[in-house]
N, C-alpha and C positions, 0 to 999 in steps of 0.2 A: 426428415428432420428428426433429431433426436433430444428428446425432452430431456430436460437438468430439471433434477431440484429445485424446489424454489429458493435456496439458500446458494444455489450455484450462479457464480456469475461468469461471465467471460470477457474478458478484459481485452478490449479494443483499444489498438494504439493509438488513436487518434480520440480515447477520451480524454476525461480530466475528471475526475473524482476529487470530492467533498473530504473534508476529514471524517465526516459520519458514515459516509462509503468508504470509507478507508481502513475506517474501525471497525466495520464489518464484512468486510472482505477477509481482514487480517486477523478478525475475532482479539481484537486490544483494547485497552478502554482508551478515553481520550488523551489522559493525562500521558501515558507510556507512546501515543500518535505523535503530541506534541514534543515530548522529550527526543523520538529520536528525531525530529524534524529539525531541532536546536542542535545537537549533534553532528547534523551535515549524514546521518546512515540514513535517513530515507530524504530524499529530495520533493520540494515543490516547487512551484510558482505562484503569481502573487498578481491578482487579475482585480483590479480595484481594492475593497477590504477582503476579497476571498482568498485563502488559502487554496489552492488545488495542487493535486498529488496526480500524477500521470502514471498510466498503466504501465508503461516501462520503469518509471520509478520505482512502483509497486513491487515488478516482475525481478529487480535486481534486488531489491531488497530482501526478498524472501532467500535469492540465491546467495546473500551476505551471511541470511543467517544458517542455511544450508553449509556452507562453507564452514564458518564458527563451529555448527555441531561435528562436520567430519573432524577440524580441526581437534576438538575438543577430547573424541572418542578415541 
């Protein structure tokens, strides 16, 4: 088995991540979590009053902004 960091996490699709896992995952603060959440560029769902962000959520959003920077360059 091969040890991670303890800042390393691995995103299993069948989680559901917290907005404060979310924010650190993605190293954001909460305010820019919740903006792109209002947005529709990063996606949740909505499990009684919890917000949760799903690892593929997560996993396309990083690839949104991947995209933007090639775009960009």
């Amino acid at each position: 088995m091969t040890a991670l960091a303890p800042d390393v996490v691995r995103l299993d699709d069948n989680q559901l991540y917290r907005v404060s896992d979310a924010m650190r995952l993605l190293r954001m603060s909460r305010t820019v979590i919740y903006e792109q959440l209002r947005s529709g560029r990063l996606r949740s769902v909505k499990q009684g009053r919890s917000r949760l962000i799903t690892a593929r959520a997560i996993r396309e959003y990083i690839a949104l902004l991947e995209k933007e920077a090639e775009e960009a360059a």
